[in-house]
C-alpha positions in Angstrom: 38.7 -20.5 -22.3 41.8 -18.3 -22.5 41.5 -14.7 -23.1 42.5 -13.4 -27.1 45.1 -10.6 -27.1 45.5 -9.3 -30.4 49.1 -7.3 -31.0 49.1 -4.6 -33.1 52.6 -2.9 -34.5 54.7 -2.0 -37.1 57.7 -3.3 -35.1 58.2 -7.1 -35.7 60.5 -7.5 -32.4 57.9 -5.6 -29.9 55.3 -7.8 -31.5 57.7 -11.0 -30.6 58.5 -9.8 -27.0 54.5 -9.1 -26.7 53.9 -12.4 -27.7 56.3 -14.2 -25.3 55.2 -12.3 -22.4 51.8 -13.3 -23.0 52.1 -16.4 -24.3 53.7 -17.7 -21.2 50.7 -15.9 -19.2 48.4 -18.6 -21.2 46.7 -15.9 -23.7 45.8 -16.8 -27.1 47.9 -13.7 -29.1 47.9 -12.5 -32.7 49.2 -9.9 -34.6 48.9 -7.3 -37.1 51.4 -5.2 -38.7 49.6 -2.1 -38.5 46.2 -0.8 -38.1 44.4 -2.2 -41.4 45.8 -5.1 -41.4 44.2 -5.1 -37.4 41.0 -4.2 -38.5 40.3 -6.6 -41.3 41.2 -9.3 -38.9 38.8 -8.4 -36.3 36.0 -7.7 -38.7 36.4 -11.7 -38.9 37.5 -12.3 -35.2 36.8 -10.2 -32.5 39.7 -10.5 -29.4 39.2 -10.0 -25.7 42.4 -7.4 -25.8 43.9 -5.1 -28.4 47.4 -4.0 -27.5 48.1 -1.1 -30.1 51.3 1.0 -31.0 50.8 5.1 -31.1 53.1 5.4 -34.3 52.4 3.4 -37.6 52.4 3.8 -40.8 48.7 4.0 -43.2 47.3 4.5 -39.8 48.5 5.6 -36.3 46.9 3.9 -33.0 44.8 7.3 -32.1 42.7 6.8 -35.3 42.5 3.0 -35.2 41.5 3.3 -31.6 38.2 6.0 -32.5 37.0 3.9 -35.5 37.0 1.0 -32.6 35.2 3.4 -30.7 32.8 4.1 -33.1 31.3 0.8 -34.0 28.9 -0.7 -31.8 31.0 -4.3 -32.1 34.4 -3.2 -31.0 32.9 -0.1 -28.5 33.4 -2.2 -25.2 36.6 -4.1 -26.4 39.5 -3.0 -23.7 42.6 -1.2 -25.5 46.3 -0.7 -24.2 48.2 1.5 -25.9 51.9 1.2 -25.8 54.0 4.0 -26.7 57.6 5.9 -26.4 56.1 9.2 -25.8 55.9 10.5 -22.1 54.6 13.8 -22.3 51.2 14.1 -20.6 49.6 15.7 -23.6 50.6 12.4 -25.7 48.5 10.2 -22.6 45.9 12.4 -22.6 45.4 12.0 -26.1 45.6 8.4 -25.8 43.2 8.5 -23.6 40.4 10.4 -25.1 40.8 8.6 -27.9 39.4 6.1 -25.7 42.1 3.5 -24.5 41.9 1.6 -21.2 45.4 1.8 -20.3 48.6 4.0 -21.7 52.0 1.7 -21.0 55.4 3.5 -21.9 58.2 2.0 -23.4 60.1 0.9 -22.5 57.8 -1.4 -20.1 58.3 -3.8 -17.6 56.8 -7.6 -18.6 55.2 -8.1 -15.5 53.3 -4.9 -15.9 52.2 -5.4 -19.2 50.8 -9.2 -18.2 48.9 -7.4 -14.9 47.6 -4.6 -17.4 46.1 -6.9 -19.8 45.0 -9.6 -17.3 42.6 -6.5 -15.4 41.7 -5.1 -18.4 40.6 -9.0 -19.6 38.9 -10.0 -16.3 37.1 -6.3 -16.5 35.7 -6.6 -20.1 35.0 -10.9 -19.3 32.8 -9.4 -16.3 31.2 -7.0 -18.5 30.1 -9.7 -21.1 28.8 -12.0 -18.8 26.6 -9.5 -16.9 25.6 -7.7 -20.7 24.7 -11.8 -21.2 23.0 -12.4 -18.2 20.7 -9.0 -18.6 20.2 -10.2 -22.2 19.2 -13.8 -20.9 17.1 -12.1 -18.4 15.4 -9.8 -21.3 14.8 -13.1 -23.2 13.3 -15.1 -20.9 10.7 -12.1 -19.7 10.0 -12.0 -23.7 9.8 -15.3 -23.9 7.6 -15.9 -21.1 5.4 -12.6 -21.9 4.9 -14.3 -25.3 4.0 -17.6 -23.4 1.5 -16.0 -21.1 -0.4 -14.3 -23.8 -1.0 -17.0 -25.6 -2.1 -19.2 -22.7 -4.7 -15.8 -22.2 -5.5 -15.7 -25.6 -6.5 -19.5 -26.4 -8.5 -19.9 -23.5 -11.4 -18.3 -24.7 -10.9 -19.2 -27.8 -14.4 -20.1 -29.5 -12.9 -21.9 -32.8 -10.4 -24.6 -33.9 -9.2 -21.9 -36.2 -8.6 -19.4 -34.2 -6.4 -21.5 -31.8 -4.6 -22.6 -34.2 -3.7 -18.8 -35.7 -3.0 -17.7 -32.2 0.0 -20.9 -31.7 1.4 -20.2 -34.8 1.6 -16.4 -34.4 3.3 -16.6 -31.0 5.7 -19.2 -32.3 6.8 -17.1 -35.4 7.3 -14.5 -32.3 8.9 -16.8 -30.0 11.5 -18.6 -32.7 11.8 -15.0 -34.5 11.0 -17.1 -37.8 9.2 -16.4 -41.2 8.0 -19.9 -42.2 5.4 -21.6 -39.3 3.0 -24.1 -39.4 1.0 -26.2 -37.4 -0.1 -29.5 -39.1 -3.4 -31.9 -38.0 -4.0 -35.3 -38.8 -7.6 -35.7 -41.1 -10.5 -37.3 -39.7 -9.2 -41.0 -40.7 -6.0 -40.4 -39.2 -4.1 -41.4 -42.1 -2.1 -37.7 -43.5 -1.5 -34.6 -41.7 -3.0 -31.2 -43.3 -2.3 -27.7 -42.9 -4.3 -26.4 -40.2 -2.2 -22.6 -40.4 0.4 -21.4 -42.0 2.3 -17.8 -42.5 5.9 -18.5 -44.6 3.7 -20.3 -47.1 2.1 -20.2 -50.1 -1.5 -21.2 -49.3 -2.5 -23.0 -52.3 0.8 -25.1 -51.7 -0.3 -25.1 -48.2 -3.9 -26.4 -48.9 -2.7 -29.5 -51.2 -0.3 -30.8 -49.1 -1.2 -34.4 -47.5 1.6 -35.9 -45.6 1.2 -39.3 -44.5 1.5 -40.2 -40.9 4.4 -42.0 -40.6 6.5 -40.1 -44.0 8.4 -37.0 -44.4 9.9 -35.5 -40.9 6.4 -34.1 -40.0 4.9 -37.3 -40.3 7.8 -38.9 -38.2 7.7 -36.9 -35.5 3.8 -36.9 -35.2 4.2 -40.9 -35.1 7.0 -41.1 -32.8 6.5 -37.9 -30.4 9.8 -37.1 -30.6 11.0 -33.8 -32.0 13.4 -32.5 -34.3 15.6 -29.9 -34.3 18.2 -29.6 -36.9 20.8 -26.7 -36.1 23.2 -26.5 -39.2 23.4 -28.0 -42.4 25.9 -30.7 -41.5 23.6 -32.2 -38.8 21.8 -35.3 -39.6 18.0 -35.2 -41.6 15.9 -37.8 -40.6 15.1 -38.9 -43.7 14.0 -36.0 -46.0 11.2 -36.5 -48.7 9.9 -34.2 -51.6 6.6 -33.0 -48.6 9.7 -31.4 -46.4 10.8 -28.8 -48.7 7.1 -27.2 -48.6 8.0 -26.7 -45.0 11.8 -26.1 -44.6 13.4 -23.6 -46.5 16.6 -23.7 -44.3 18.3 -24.3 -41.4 18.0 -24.1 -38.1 14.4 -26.1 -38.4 12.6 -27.4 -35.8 9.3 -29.9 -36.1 7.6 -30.3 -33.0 5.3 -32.4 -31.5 2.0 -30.9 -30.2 1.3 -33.9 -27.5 -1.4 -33.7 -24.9 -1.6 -36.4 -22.0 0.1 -39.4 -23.6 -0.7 -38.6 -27.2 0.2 -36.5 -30.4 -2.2 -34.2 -31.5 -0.2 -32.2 -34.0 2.8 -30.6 -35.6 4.7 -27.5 -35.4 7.0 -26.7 -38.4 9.3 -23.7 -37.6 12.2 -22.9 -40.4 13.9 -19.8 -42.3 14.8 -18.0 -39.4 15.8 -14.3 -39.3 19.6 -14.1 -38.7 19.9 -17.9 -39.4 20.9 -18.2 -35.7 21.4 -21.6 -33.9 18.3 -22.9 -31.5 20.5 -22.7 -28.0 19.0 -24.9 -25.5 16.7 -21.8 -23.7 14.7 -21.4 -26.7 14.3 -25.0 -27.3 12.9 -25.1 -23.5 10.5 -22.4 -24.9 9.5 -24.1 -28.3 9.0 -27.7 -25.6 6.5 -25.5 -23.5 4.9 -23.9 -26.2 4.3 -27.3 -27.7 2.6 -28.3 -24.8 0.5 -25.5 -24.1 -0.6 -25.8 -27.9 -0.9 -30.0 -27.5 -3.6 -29.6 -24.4 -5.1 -26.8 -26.1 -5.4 -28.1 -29.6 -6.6 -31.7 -28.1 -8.7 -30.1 -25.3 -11.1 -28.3 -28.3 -11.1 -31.2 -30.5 -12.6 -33.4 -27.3 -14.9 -30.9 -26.4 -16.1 -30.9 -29.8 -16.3 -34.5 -30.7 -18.5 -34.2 -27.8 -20.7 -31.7 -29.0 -20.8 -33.1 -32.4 -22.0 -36.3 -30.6 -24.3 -34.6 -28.5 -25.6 -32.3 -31.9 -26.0 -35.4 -33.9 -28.4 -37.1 -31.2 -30.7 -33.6 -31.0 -30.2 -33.2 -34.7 -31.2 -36.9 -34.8 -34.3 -36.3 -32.9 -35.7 -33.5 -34.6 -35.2 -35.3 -37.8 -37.1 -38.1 -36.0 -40.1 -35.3 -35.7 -40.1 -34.2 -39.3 -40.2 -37.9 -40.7 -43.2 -38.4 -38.4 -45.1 -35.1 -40.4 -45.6 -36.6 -43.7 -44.4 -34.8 -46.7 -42.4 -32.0 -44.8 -39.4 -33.4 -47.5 -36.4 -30.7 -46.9 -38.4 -28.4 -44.6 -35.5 -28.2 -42.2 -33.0 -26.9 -45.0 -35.4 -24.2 -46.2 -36.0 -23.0 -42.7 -32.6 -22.6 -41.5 -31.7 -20.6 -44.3 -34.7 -18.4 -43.9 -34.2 -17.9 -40.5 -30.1 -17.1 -41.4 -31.1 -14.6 -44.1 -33.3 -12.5 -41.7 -31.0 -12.9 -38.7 -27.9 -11.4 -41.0 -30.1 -8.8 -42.4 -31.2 -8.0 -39.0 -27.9 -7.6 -38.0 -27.2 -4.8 -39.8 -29.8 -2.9 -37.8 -28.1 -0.4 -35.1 -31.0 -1.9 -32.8 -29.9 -5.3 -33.4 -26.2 -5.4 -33.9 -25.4 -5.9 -30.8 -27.8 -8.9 -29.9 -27.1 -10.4 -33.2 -23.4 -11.5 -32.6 -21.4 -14.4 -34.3 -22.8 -16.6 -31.5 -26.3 -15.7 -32.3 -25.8 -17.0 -35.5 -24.2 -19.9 -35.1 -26.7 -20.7 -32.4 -29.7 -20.0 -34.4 -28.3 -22.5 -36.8 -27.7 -25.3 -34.6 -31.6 -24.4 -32.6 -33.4 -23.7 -35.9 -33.9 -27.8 -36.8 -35.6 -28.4 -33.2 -38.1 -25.5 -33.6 -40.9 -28.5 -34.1 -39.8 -31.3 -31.9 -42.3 -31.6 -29.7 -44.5 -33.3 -32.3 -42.6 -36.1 -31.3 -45.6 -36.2 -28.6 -48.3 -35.5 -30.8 -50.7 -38.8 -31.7 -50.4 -40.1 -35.5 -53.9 -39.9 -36.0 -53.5 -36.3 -35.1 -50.0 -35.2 -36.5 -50.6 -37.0 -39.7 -54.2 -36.8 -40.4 -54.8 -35.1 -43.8 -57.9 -32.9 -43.4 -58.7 -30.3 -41.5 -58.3 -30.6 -37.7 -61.3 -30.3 -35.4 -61.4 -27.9 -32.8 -60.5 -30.5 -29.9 -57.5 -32.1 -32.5 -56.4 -28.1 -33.0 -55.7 -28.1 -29.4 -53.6 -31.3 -29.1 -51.8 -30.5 -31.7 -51.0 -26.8 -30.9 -49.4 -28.8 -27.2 -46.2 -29.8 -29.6 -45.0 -26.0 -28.9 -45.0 -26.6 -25.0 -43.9 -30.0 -25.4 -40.7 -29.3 -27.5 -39.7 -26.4 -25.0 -40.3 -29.2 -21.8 -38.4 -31.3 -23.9 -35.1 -29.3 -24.9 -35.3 -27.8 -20.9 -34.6 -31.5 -20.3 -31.7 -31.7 -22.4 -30.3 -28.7 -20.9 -30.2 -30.3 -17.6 -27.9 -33.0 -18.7 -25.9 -30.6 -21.1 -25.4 -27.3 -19.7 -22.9 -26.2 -21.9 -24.7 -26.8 -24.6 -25.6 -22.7 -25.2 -27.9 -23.3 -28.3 -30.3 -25.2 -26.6 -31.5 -22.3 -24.3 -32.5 -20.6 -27.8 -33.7 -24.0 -29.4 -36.3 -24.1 -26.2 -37.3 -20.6 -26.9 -37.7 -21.2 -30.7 -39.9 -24.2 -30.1 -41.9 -22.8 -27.3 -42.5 -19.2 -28.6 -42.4 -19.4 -32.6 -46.1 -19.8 -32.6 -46.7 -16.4 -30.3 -47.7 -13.4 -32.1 -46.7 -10.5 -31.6 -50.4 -8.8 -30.9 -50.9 -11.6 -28.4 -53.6 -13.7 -29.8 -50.8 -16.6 -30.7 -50.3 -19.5 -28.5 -48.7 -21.0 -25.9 -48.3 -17.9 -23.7 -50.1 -15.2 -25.1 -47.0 -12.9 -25.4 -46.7 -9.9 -27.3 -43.9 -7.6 -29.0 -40.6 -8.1 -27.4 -41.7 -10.4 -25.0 -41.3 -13.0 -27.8 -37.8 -13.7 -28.1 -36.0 -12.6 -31.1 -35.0 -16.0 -32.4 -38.3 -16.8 -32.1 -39.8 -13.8 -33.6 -37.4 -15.1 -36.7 -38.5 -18.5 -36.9 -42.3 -17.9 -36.6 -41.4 -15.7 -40.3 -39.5 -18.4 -41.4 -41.8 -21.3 -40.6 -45.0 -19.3 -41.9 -43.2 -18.7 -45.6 -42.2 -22.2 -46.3 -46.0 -23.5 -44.8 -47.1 -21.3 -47.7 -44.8 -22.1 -50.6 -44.7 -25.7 -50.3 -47.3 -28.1 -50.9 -48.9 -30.1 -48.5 -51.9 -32.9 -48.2 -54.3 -30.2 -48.0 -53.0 -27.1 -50.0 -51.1 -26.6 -53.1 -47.6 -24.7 -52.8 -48.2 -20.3 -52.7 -46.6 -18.3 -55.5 -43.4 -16.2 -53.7 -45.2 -13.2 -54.2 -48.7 -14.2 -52.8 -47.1 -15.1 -49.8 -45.4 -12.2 -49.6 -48.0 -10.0 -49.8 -49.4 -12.7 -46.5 -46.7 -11.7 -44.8 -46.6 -7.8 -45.7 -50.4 -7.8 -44.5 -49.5 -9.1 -41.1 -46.8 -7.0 -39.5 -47.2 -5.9 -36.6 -49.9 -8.3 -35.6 -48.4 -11.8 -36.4 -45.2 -10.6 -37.3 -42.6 -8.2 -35.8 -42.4 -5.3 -38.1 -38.6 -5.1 -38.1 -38.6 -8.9 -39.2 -40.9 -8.5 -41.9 -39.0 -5.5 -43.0 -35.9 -7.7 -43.0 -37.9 -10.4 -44.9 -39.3 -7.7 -47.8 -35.3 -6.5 -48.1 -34.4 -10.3 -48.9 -37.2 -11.5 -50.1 -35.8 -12.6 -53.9 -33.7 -14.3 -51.7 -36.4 -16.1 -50.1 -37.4 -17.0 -53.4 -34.3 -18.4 -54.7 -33.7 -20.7 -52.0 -37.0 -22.3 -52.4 -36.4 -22.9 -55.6 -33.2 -24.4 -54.8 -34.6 -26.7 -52.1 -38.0 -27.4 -53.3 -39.2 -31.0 -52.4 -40.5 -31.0 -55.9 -39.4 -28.7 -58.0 -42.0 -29.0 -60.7 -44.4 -27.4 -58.2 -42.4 -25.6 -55.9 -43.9 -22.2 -57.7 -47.6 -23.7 -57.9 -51.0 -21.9 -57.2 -53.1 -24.3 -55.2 -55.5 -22.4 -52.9 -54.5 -22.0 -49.5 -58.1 -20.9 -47.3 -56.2 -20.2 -43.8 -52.7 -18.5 -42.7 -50.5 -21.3 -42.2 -49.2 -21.9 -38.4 -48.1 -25.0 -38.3 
C-alpha cells in the first residue's frame, strides 16, 4: 500500500507543485489549507507524512506541529516543514517543535521526494516493529491466559467450577462483557446455561434452546463455528433465543468439541472497543474451545461413570435395607444425621481442617453403605423378630466385618472411587465405642475414625426414634437424654456435643422422614441401647 502524504498550506500553488512531485513518486497526497482545517482531517484519517508550511494564518506550522506532538495518536507521525526562512534560529525552532526534517524554499523536487520517501520508510519500519512487539505482547497474554486455565481446570473437582473457570478466561481472552458456555440437558434435546457473566441470570436460567435452532443450537449440531465481524456480515438464521446472547457485533459462538463430538457452546458478544476478531484471536478462541471441549467432556465421562458405579453400591446397600424388615426411610434419616453433625463439627478449630468439602460430600455418598454387610447375614437371623440369642448376637454382629471385606473389594476394582475408603471405615468401625467395649476391633477414642464416630451417633438416634418389630419409636428427648448419658463411653464427647447443639434439628428431620408419621413421636418401651 502506498504511503499517505498529507500537504498542509495556505498557498494553493505550493500545495499543487507538492502534489505533482509526489504524485508522480506514487504517494496518496491530500491537502489542507491551513492548520485546522489539517487537523480536523486527521482526527478522521491519520497519514503516513505531514508536509507543513511555517507561516499560516489561524495557526502557524510551530503550533500545529506541538499539538501533533502532544497527542499520543499523531506523536510518532514524521513531519517536514517547509519554509522561506534560513536563519538557523528559524530551523532550530522548527526543530524543537518536533519536525523530522526542515526543507527551504525554494526546494529542489528531487529532494523533497527523497525527504519524504526516508522519513515514510522510517516511520513504516517503526509501525511494523511497534506491531510486531504488540503481536508479541498478545500472544504471551494470550497464551498466559491459555496456560492458566489448562492449570486451573485440571484439578478441577466440579462441573461448575470448570465451567466458571472457561468462561472467565474467555471474557479475558476476547476482552468481552457478555460470555457463556451452553450444555445440552440430559435428553439431549435444548441447550441450557451452564455459566454466564453479561447476563441477567433469571433470563439466563429460563432459556432452552433447542438443538438444532437459534445459532447456538446450529453450531452445537453442525460443529462448525460462527463468527460474525460487522453488522453487514451474514446471520445464520437469527431467532428470538439469540438476542439473550448477542447484544452486538463482533460475536462469536463456538463449538466446545472433544474427539469427534460437540459437547458445548461458547457465546462470546458486546465486546469492549467493538473491535473486529482478526484471525490470531480467532486461533485463540479455536484452542480455547478445545481445551474447554476435552475438559468439559472429560468430567461428564468420568462422571457418568461414577454415577454408574454410585448407582450399583447405592443399589446394593438398598438391597441390604430391603432385606431388614421395616427399616422404611432409614437411609434418608441417617444421612442427614450424619450431615448435621459433620457440618456442626466443622465449625470446631479441632476439626476444620479434617472436615473439608470432600469430607462431606464423601460422608454423603459412604453414609447409605454403613450396613451392607447384612447382605451376609442369614434371614432367619437378620429378620427374626425377637430377641437374638447369644450365638444369633454373634452372627449378626459379623455384618460390621463383612461390609468393610465387602466395600475393600470394591475398592480394588474402583480405585478412584475416594468415598469408598470412608464407606469401609463407616461399616467396619460404626459399631466401636469409644471406651473399647464395642465390636469388631475393640478400638477406642481416636482410633475410631471420625466418620465413623459420626455414624455410630447417627445410627443409635434413629434405632431409638423409630419403631421396630420389637420396640415402639423413643420420644426425641428420651433418646437424647440416651445419648447425653453415654459420652465418652459409647460416644465421642465432641460428637455428642455436636448432636446436643443440633439436636431440634434431629428432631425435625424425623418428623419429616418418619416411616409413619402417626408414631414417629411414640413411647413404646425400649429395654436395651440400640446397636444395630
Amino acid at each position: 500500500m502506498n504511503s499517505r502524504v498529507l500537504i498542509v498550506a495556505d498557498d494553493a500553488a505550493a500545495r499543487a507543485l507538492c502534489r505533482r512531485i509526489l504524485q508522480r513518486e506514487g504517494y496518496e497526497v491530500s491537502e489542507a489549507c491551513d492548520a485546522l482545517e489539517a487537523l480536523a482531517q486527521i482526527g478522521r484519517s491519520l497519514p503516513d507524512v505531514i508536509i507543513i508550511d511555517v507561516m499560516m494564518r489561524n495557526l502557524d506550522g510551530l503550533e500545529c506541529t506541538r499539538r501533533l506532538r502532544a497527542d499520543p495518536a499523531t506523536r510518532e507521525i514524521p513531519i517536514i516543514m517547509v519554509s522561506a526562512r534560513t536563519e538557523a534560529e528559524d530551523i532550530e525552532a522548527g526543530l524543537e517543535a518536533g519536525v523530522d526534517e526542515y526543507i527551504v524554499k525554494p526546494f529542489r523536487h528531487k529532494e523533497l521526494a527523497l525527504r519524504v520517501r526516508s522519513v515514510a520508510r522510517l516511520y513504516r519500519s517503526k509501525r511494523e516493529l511497534i506491531r510486531s512487539n504488540e503481536f508479541r505482547g498478545e500472544q504471551a497474554r494470550a497464551l498466559e491466559i491459555l496456560l492458566e486455565l489448562s492449570r486451573s481446570i485440571v484439578g478441577a473437582g466440579s462441573l461448575d467450577t470448570i465451567v466458571e473457570r472457561i468462561v472467565m478466561a474467555a471474557a479475558e481472552l476476547t476482552v468481552s462483557r457478555r460470555v457463556s458456555i451452553m450444555l445440552p440437558d440430559r435428553e439431549g434435546n435444548h441447550l441450557t446455561v451452564a455459566r454466564a457473566i453479561g447476563m441477567d441470570e433469571e433470563a439466563a436460567a429460563a432459556v432452552r434452546v433447542p438443538v438444532g435452532g437459534a445459532i447456538a443450537g446450529q453450531v452445537f449440531l453442525s460443529g462448525e463455528s460462527v463468527v460474525v465481524n460487522t453488522p453487514d456480515e451474514q446471520m445464520p438464521q437469527p431467532n428470538q433465543y439469540d438476542s439473550a446472547f448477542f447484544a452486538s457485533v463482533p460475536l462469536i459462538s463456538g463449538a466446545l468439541s472433544a474427539a469427534d463430538r460437540v459437547v458445548g457452546v461458547l457465546n462470546v458478544t458486546e465486546r469492549y472497543g467493538g473491535r473486529p476478531f482478526d484471525e490470531s484471536e480467532l486461533e485463540y478462541v479455536d484452542l480455547l474451545c478445545n481445551m474447554a471441549g476435552s475438559a468439559v467432556d472429560e468430567f461428564m465421562t468420568h462422571q457418568a461413570r461414577d454415577e454408574a458405579r454410585d448407582s450399583i453400591v447405592a443399589a446394593l446397600a438398598t438391597l441390604a435395607e430391603y432385606r431388614d424388615v421395616d427399616t422404611g426411610r432409614h437411609l434418608e434419616r441417617v444421612i442427614g444425621y450424619a450431615t448435621i453433625l459433620a457440618e456442626e463439627l466443622r465449625k470446631v478449630e479441632s476439626f476444620r481442617v479434617e472436615i473439608d468439602d470432600q469430607f462431606l460430600q464423601d460422608l454423603l455418598r459412604a453414609m447409605p453403605l454403613h450396613d451392607i454387610g447384612k447382605v451376609a447375614i442369614p434371614d432367619h437371623i437378620l429378620l427374626k423378630p425377637g430377641k437374638l440369642t447369644p450365638a444369633e448376637t454373634a452372627i449378626m454382629r459379623q455384618h460390621a466385618e463383612k461390609g468393610a471385606e465387602t466395600l475393600r473389594s470394591v475398592m480394588k476394582r474402583a480405585p478412584g472411587a475416594r468415598f469408598l475408603k470412608m464407606a469401609e471405615q463407616i461399616a467396619g468401625s460404626h459399631h466401636e465405642w469409644c471406651d473399647g467395649s464395642g465390636y469388631p476391633g475393640g478400638l477406642k477414642g481416636e482410633d475410631i475414625p471420625l466418620a465413623a464416630r459420626i455414624a455410630a451417633l447417627a445410627d443409635v438416634y434413629d434405632a431409638l426414634t423409630t419403631k421396630r418389630p420389637y420396640k415402639g419409636a423413643m420420644l426425641h428427648e428420651k433418646a437424647v437424654q440416651i445419648i447425653r448419658e453415654a459420652c465418652g463411653s459409647q460416644f465421642d464427647a465432641a460428637v455428642v456435643e455436636a448432636f446436643v447443639r443440633r439436636e431440634a434439628e434431629f428432631a425435625r428431620l424425623a418428623a419429616e422422614l418418619a416411616d409413619d408419621p402417626a408414631s414417629s413421636a411414640g413411647a413404646g418401651p425400649l429395654p436395651m441401647m440400640a446397636t444395630g
